[in-house]
N, C-alpha and C positions, 0 to 999 in steps of 0.2 A: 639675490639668491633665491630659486625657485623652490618650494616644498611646500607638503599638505600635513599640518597639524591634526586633521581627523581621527582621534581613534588614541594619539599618544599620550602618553604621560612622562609627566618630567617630575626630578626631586631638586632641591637646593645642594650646590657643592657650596657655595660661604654667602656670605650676607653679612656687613656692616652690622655693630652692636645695638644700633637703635631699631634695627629690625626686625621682624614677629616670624616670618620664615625662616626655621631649619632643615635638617638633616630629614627631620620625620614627614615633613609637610609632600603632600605628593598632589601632582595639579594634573586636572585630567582635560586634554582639550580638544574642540572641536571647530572643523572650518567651513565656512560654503565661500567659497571667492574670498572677497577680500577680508570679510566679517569674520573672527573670531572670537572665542569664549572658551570659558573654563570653570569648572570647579576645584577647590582645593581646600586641605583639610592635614592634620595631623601638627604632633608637637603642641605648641601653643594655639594653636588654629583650630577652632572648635569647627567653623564653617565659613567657606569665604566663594566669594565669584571675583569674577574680572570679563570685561569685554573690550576688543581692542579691534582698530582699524589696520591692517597689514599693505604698508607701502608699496611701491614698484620694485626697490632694493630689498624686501623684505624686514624689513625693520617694522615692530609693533609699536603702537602708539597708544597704549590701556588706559584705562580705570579701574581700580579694584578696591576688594570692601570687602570686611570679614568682621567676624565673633572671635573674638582673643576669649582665653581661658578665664581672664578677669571680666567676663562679660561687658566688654568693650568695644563699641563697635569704633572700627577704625576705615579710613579709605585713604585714598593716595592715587597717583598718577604715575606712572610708567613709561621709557620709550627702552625696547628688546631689542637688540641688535643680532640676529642669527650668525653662526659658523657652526662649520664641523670641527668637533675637538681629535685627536690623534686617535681616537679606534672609530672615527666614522660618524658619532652619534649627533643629534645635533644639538645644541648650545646657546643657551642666549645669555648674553651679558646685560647687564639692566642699569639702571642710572633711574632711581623714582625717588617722590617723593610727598611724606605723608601732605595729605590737607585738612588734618583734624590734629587736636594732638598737641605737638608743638611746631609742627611744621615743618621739622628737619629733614634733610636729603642724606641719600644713603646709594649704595653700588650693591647688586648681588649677581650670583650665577646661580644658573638652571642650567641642567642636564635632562635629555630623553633618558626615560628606564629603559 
């Protein structure tokens, strides 16, 4: 799936119970080629990055690490799978999982604002 992350921002539509993104969290991203990144923030997320390698099919391959509200730092691995949802916008479905913590794996979705 071809697309340029440059400029957009995405929010969370659900997220698994052991996970620190919600509703409020909003990720701001950016791309050159295959490299991207992000910042993200809100809800329980006082401040968080991620950087991630973007496949030939377009699927993200991340790391991410943030400042939870309990001043926590947390990190975790990621793989994003892109689509367009029914009004056009795009989408990634996520499957990560923390590496600090206790370990657990978790599913969530992102949405472009």
């Amino acid at each position: 799936m071809e697309y340029n992350l440059e400029g957009k921002q995405f929010r969370s539509l659900s997220n698994t119970e052991n996970g620190e993104v919600d509703e409020y969290t909003i990720f701001n991203y950016h791309q050159e080629g295959e490299r991207v990144w992000a910042d993200y923030a809100g809800g329980t997320i006082v401040r968080g990055n991620l950087i991630a390698l973007r496949s030939t099919d377009g699927t993200l391959n991340m790391y991410y690490q943030h400042i939870n509200t309990e001043n926590q730092i947390m990190i975790g691995k990621c793989v994003s799978t892109p689509s367009l949802n029914s009004e056009g916008k795009l989408q990634f479905d996520e499957s990560w999982q923390w590496l600090n913590g206790d370990r657990s794996e978790g599913k969530s979705v992102i949405v472009e604002v």
